[in-house]
TITORVO-239139 format. One record per residue: residue number from 1; residue in one letter; x negated, z, y negated of N, C-alpha, C in turn. Coordinates in Angstrom, 1 decimal, padded with zeros to 4 digits. Layout:
BEGIN
 seq type    n.x    n.z    n.y   ca.x   ca.z   ca.y    c.x    c.z    c.y
 NUM    A      X      Z      Y      X      Z      Y      X      Z      Y
...
// end
This chain:
BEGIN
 seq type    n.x    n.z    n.y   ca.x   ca.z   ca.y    c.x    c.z    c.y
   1    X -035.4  000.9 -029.0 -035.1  001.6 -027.7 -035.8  000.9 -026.6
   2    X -036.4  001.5 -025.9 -037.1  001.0 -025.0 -036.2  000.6 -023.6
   3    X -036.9 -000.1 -022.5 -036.5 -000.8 -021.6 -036.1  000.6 -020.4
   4    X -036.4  001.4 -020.5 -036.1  002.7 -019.6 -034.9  003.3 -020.3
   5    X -034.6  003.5 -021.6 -033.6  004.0 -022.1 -032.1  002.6 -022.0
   6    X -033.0  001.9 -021.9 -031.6  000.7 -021.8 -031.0  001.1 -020.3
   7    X -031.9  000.9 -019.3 -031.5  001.0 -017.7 -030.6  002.0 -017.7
   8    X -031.4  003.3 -018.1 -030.3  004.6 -018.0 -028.7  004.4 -018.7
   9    X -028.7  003.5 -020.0 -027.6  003.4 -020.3 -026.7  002.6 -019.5
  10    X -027.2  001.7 -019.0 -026.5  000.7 -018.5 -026.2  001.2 -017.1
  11    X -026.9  002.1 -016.4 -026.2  002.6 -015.2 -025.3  003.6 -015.4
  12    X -025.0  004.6 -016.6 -024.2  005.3 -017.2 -023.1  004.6 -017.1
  13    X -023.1  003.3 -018.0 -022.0  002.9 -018.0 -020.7  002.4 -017.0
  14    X -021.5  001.3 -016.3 -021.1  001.4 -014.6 -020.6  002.1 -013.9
  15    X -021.7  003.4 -014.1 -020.8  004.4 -013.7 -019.6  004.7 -013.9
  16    X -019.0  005.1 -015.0 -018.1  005.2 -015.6 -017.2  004.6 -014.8
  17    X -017.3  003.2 -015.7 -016.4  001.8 -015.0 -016.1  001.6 -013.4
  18    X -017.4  002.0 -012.8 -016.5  002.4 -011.6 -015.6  003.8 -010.9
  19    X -015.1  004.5 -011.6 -014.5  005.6 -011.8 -013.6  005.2 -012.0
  20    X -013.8  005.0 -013.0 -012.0  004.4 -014.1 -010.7  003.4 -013.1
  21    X -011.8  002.4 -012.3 -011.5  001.3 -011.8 -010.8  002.0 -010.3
  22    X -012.0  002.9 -009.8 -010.9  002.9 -008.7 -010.2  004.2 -008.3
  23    X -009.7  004.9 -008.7 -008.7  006.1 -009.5 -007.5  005.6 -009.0
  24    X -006.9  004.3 -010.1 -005.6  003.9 -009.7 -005.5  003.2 -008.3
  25    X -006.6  002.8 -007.8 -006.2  001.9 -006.7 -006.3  002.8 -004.9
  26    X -006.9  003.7 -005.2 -006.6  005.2 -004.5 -005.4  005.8 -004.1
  27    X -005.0  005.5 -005.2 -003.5  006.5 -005.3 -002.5  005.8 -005.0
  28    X -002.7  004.0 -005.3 -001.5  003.3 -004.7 -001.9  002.5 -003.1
  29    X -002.8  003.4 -003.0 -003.2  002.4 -001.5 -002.4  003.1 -000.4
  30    X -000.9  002.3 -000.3  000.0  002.9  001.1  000.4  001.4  001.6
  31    X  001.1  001.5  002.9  001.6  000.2  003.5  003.1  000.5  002.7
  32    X  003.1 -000.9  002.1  004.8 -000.8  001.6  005.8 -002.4  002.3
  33    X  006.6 -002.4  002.2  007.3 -003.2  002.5  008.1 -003.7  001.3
  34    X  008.3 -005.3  001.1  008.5 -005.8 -000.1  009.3 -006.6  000.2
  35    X  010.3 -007.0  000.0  011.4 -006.3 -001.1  011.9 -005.0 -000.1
  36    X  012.5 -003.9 -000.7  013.1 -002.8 -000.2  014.6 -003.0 -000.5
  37    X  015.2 -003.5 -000.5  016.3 -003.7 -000.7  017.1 -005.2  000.3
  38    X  018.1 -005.3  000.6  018.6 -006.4  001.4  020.3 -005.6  001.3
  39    X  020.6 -007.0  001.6  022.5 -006.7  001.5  022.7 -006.6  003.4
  40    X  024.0 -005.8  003.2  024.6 -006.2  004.7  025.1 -007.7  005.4
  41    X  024.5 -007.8  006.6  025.1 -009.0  007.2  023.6 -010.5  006.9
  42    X  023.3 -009.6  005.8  021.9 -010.9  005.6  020.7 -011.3  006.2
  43    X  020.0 -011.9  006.8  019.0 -012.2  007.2  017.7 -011.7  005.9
  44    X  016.9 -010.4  006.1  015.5 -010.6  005.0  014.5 -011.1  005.5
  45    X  013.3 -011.3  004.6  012.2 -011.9  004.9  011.5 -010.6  004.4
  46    X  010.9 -010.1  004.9  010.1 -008.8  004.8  009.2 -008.5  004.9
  47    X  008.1 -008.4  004.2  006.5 -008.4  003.9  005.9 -007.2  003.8
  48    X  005.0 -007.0  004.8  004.4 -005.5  004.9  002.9 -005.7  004.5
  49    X  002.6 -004.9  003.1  001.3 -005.6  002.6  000.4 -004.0  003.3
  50    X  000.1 -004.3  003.9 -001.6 -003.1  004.3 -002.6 -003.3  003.8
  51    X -003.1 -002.2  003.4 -004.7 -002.1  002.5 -005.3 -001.5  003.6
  52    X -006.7 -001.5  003.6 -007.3 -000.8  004.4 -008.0  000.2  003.3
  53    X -007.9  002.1  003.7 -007.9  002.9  003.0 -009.7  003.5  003.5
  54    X -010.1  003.4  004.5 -011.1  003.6  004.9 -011.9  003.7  004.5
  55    X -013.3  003.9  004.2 -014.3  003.6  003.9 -015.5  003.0  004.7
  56    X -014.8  003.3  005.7 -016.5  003.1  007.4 -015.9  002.2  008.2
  57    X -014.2  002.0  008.2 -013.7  000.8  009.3 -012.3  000.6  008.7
  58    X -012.5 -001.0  009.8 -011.4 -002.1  009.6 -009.9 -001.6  010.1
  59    X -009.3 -001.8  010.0 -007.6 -002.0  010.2 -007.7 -003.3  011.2
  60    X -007.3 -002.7  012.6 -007.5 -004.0  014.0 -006.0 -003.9  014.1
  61    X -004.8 -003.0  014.2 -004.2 -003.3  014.8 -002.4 -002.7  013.4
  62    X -001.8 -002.9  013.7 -000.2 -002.3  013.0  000.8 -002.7  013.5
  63    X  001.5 -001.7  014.2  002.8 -001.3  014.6  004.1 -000.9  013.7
  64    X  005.3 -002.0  013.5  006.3 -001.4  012.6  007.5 -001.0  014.2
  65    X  007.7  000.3  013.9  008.7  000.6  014.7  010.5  000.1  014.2
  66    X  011.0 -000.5  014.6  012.5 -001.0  014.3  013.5 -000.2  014.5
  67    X  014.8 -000.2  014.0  016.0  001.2  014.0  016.4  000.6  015.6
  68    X  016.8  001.6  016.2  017.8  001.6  017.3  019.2  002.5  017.3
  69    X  019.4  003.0  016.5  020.4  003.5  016.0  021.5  002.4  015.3
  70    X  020.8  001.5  014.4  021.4  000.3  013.1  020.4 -000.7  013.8
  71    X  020.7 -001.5  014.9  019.0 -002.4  015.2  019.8 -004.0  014.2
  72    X  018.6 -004.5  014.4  018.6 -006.1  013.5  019.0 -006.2  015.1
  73    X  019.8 -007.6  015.2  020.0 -008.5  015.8  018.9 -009.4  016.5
  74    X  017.9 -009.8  015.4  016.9 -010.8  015.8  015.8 -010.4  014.8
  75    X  015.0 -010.7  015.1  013.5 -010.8  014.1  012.7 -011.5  014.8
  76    X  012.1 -012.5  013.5  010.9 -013.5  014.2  009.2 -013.2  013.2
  77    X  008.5 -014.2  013.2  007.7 -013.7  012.4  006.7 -015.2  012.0
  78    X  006.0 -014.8  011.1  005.3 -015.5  010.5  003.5 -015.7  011.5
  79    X  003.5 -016.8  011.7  002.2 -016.3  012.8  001.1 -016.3  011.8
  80    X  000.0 -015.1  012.3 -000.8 -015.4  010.9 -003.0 -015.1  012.0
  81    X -003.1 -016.1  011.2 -004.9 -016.8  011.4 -005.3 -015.7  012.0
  82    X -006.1 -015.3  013.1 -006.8 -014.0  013.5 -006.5 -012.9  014.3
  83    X -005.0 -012.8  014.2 -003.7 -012.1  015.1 -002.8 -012.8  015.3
  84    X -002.7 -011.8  017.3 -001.4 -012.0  017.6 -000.1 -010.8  017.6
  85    X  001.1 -011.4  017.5  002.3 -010.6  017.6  002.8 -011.1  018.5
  86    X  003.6 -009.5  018.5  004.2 -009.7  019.7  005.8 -008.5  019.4
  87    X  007.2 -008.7  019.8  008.0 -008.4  019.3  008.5 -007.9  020.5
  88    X  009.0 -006.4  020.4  009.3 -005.9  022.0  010.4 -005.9  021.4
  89    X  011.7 -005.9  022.6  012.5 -006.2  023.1  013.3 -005.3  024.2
  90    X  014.3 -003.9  023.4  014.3 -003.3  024.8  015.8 -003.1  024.9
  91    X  016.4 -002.5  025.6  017.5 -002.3  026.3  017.8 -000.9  025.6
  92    X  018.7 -000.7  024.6  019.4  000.2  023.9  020.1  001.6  024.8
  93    X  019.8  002.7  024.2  020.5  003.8  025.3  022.2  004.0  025.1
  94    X  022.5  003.5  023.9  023.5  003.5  023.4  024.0  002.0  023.1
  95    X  025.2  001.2  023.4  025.3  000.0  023.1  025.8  000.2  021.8
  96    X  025.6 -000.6  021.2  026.6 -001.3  019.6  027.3 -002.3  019.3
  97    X  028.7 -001.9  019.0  029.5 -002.4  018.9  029.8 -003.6  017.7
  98    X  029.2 -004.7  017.6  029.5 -005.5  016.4  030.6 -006.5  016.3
  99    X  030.8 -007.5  015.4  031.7 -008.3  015.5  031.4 -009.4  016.4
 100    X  030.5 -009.6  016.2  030.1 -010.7  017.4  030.2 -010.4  018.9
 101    X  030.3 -008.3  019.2  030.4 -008.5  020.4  029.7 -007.2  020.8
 102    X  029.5 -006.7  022.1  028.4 -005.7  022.2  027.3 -005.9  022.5
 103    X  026.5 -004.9  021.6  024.9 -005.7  021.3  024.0 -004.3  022.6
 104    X  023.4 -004.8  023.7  022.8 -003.2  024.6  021.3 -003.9  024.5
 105    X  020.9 -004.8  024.2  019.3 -004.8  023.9  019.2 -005.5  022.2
 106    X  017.8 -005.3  022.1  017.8 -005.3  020.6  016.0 -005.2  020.1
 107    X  015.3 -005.8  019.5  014.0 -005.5  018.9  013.8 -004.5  018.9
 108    X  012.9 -003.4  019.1  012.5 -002.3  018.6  010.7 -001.9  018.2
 109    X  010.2 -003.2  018.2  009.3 -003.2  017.8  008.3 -004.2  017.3
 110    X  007.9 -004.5  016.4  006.7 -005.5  016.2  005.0 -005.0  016.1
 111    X  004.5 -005.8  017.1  002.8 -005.1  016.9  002.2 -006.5  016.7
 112    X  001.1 -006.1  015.5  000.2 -007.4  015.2 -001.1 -006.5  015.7
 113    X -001.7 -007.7  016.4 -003.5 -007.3  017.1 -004.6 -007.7  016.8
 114    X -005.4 -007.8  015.7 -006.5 -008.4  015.6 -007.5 -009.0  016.5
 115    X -007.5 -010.4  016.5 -008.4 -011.0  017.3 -010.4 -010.2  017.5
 116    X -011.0 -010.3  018.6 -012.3 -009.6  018.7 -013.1 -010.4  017.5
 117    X -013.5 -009.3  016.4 -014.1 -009.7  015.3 -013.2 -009.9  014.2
 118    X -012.0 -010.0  013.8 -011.3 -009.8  012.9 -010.9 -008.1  012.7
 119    X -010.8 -008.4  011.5 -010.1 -006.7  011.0 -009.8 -006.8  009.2
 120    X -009.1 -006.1  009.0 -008.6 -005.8  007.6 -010.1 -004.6  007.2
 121    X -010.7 -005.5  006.7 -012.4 -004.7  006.0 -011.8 -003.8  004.9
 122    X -012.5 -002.5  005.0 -012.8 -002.0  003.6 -012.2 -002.5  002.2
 123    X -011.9 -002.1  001.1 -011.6 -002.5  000.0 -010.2 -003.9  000.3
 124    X -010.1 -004.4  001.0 -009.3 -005.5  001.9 -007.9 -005.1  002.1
 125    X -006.7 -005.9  001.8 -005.2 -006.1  002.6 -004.7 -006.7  003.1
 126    X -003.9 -006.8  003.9 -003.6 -008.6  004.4 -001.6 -008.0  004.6
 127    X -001.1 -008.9  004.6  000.3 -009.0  004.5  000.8 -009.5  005.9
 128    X  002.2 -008.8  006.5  002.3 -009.4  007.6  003.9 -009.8  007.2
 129    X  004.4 -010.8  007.7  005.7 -010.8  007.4  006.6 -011.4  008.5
 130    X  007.8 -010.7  008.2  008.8 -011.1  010.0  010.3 -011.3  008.7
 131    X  011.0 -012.2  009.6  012.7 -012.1  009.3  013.6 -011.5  010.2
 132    X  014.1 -010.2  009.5  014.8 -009.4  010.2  016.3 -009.8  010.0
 133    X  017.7 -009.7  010.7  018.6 -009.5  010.4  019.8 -009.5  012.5
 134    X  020.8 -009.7  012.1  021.7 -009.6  010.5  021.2 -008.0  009.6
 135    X  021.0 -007.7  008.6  020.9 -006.2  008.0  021.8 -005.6  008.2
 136    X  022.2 -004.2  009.3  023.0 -003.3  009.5  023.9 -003.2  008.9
 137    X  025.1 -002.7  008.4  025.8 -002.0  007.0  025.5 -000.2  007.5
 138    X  025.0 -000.1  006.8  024.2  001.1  006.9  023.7  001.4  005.8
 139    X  023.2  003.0  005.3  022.5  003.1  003.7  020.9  003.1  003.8
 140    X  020.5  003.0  004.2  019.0  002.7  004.1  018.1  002.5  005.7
 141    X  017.4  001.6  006.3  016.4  001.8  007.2  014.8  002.4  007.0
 142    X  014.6  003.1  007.7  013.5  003.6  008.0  012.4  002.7  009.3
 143    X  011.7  002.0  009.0  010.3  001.4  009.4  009.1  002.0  009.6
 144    X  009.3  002.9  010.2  008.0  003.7  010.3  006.7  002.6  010.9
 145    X  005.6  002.8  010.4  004.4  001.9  010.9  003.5  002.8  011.2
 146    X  002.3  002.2  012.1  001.4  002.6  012.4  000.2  001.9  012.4
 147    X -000.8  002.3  011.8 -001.9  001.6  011.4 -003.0  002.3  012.1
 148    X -003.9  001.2  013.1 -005.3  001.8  014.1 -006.5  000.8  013.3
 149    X -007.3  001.7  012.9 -008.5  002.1  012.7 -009.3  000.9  013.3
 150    X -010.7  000.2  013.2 -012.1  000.4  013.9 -012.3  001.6  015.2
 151    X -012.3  002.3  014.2 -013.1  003.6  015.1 -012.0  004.5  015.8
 152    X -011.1  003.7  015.9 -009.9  004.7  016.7 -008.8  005.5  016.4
 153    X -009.5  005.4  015.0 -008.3  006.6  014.0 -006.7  005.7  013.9
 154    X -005.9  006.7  013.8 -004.5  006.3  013.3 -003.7  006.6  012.2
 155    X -003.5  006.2  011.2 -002.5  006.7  010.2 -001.3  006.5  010.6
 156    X -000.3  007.4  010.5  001.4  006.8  011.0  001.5  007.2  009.4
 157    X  002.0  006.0  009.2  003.2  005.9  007.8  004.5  006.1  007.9
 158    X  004.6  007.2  008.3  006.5  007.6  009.1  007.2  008.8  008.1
 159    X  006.8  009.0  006.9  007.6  010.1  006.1  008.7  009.7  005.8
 160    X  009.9  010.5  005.3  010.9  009.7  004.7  010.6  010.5  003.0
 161    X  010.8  009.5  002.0  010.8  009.3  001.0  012.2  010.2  000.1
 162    X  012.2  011.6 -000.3  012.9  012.1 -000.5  013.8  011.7 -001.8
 163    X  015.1  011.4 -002.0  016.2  011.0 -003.2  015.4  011.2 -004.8
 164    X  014.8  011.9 -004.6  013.8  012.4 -006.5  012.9  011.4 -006.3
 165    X  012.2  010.9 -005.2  011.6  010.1 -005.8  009.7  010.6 -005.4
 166    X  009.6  011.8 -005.0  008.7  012.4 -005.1  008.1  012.1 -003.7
 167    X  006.7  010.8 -003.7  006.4  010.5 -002.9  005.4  011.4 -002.2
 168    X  005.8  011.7 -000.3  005.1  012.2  000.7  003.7  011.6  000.6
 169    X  002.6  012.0  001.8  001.3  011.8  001.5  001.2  010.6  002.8
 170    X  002.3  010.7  003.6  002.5  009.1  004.5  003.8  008.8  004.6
 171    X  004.0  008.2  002.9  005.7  007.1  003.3  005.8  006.4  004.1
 172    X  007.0  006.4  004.9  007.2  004.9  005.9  007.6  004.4  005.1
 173    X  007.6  002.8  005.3  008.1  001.7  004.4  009.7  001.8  004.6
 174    X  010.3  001.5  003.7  012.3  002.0  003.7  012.7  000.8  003.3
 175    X  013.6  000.1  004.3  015.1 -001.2  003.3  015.9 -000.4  003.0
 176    X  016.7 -000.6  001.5  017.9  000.3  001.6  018.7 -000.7  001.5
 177    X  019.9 -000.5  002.1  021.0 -001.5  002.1  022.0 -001.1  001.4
 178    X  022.9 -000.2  001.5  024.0  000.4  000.8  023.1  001.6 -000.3
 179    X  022.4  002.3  000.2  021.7  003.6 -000.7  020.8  002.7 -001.7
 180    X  021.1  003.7 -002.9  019.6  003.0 -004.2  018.1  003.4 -003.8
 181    X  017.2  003.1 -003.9  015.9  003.7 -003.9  016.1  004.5 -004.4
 182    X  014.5  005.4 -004.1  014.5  006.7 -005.2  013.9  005.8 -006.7
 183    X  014.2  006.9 -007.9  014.3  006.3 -009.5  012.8  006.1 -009.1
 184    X  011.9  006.5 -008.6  010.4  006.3 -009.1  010.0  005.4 -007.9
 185    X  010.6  004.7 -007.3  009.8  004.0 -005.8  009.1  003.0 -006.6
 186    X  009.3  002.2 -007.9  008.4  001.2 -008.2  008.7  000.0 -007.3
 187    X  009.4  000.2 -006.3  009.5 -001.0 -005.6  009.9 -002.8 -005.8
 188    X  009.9 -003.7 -005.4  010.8 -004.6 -005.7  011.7 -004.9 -005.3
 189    X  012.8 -005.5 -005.9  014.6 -005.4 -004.9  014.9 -006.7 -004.6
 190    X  015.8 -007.0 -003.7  016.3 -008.2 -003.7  018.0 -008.3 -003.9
 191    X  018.2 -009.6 -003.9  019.8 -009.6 -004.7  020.6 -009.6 -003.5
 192    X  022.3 -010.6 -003.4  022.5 -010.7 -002.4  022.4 -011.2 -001.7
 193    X  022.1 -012.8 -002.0  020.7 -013.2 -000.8  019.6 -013.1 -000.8
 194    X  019.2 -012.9  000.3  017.7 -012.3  000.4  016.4 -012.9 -000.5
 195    X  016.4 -013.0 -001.8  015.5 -014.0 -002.5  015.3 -012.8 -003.6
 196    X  013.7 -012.7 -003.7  013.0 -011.7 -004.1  013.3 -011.7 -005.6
 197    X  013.5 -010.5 -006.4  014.1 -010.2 -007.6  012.7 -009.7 -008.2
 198    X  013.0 -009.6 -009.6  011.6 -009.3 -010.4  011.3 -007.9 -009.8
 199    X  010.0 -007.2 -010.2  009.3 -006.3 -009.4  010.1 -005.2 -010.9
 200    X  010.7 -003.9 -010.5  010.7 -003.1 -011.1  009.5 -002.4 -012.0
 201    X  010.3 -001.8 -013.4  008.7 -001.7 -014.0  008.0 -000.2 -014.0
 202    X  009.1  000.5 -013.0  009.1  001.8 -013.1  007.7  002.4 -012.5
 203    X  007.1  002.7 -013.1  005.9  003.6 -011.9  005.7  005.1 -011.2
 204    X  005.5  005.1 -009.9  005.3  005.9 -009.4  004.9  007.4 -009.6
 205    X  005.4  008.4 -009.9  004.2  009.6 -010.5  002.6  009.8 -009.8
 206    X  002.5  009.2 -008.8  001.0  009.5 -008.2  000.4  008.5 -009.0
 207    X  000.8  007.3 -009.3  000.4  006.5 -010.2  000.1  006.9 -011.3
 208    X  000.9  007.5 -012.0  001.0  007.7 -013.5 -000.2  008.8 -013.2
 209    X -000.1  009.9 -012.8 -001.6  010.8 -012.6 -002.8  009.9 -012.7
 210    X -002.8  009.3 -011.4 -004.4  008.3 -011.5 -004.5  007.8 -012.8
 211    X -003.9  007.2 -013.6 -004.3  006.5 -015.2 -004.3  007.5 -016.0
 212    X -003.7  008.9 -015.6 -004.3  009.8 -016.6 -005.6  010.0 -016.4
 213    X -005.4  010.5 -015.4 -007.2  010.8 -014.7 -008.0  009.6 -015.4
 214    X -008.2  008.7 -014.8 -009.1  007.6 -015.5 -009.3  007.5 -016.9
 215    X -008.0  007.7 -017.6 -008.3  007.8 -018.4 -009.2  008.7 -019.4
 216    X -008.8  010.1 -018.9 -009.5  011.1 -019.3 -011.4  010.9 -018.8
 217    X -011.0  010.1 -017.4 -012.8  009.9 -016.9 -013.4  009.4 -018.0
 218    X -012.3  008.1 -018.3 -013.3  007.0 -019.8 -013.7  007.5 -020.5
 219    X -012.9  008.9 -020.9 -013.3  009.2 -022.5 -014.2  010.4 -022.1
 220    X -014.3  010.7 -021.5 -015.3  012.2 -020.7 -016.8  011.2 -020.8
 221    X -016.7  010.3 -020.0 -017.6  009.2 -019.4 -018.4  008.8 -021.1
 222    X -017.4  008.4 -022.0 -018.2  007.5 -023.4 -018.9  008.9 -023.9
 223    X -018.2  009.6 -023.7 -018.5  011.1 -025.1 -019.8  011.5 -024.5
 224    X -020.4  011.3 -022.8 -021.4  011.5 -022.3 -022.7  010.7 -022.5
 225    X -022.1  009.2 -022.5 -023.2  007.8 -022.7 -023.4  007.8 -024.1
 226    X -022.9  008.3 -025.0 -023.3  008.5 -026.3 -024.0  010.0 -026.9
 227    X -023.8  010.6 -025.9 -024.8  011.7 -026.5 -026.0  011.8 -025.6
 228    X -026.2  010.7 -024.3 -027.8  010.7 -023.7 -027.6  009.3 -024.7
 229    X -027.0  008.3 -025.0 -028.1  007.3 -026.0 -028.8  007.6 -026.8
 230    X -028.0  008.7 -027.7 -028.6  009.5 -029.0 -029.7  010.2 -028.9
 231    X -029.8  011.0 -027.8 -030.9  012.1 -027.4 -032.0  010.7 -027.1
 232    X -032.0  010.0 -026.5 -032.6  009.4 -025.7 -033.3  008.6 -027.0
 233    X -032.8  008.5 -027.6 -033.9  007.3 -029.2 -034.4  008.0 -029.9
 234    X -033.9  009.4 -030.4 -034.3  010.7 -031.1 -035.5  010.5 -030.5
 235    X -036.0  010.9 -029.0 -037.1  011.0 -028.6 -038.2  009.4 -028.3
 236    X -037.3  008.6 -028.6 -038.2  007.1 -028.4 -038.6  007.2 -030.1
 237    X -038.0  007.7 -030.5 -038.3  007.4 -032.4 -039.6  008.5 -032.8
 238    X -040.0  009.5 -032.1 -040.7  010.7 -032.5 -042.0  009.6 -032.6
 239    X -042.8  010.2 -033.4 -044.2  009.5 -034.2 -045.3  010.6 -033.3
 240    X -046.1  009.3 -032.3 -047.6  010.5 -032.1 -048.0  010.8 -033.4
 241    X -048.8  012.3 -032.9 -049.5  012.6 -034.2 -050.9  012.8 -033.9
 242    X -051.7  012.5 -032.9 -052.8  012.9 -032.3 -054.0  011.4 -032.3
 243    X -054.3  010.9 -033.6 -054.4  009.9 -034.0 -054.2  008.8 -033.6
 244    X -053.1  008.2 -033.0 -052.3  007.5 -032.6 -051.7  006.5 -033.2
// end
């Protein structure tokens, strides 16, 4: 086999491999929040991992919107290399009535800002993490985020994630406190104190698609690299006949 029939094979193959490879990582590229679960009255530690989905620009800026209906009490955060946060703080339209007292302001927001020249690159995630509490007694929060672009674009991650399980095309990140996740969130839970529990093994259905997909690419992909190897020696093996 000559050095031209090797090349072609070996970029065949790559090919392939990079198909296969990033299929699944497509389909699970959302901002999620980790653990989804927290008890009432508890303080969580709450980790919002962002990928950057892009292909042409960075992820400079993320916005998690906080409940004002069920608000935490307090939230602080993790300061992290490159960005600043900043935790707004507003005066509730409605007061809430807790044990401690009545609560009329309350967090309703955290924004992290990429310093000039930082960004969450291409192929890239970075994790931001805040302690929220006390956790409402309430059945689930909704965290809607927002994620800005390089070039200006916005994704809002604000769907709500319907009881089947059948994930929207932009889930907000969800705590549930009293409600179960849906059966397919895949998520991970925490106990009753806020200390992270093994990662559920359940997967996602957009997930389980992408590994079909890929996998059918692989085998689409081999059944193709073996019938140009074959053609391709057939013709490296043919004998001049023109006295040669």
């Amino acid at each position: 086999m000559n050095k031209r029939v090797l090349a072609r094979t070996s970029f065949a193959a790559a090919a392939v491999a990079a198909l296969v490879l990033a299929a699944p990582l497509v389909a699970s590229a959302h901002v999620k929040v980790d653990p989804n679960q927290a008890s009432v009255g508890s303080y969580a530690t709450l980790t919002f991992k962002v990928p950057t989905e892009s292909a042409t620009a960075g992820t400079v800026k993320l916005e998690v919107d906080l409940p004002t209906d069920t608000p935490f009490g307090s939230v602080s955060y993790i300061p992290l290399a490159g960005w600043s946060t900043q935790v707004v703080t507003e005066k509730l339209a409605k007061p809430i009535k807790t044990d401690d007292g009545t609560v009329t302001e309350a967090p309703v927001k955290v924004i992290w800002t990429a310093d000039k020249g930082v960004q969450i690159a291409p192929g890239q995630f970075q994790e931001f993490v805040i302690s929220a509490g006390a956790v409402p007694d309430t059945g689930s929060i909704l965290l809607p985020t927002h994620q800005t672009y390089s070039d200006g674009s916005v994704v809002n991650w604000d769907q709500k994630t319907p009881a089947s399980g059948a994930e929207p095309e932009h889930p907000a990140p969800t705590l549930y406190v009293k409600d179960a996740p849906p059966a397919d969130s895949g998520a991970a839970t925490v106990t009753a104190t806020p200390i992270a529990a093994p990662v559920s093994s359940a997967t996602s259905s957009s997930e389980a698609v992408a590994i079909w997909v890929a996998v059918g690419g692989l085998a689409l992909g081999a059944i193709a690299l073996v019938i140009s190897v074959v053609a391709l020696t057939r013709r490296g093996r043919v004998a001049p006949t023109d006295g040669q």
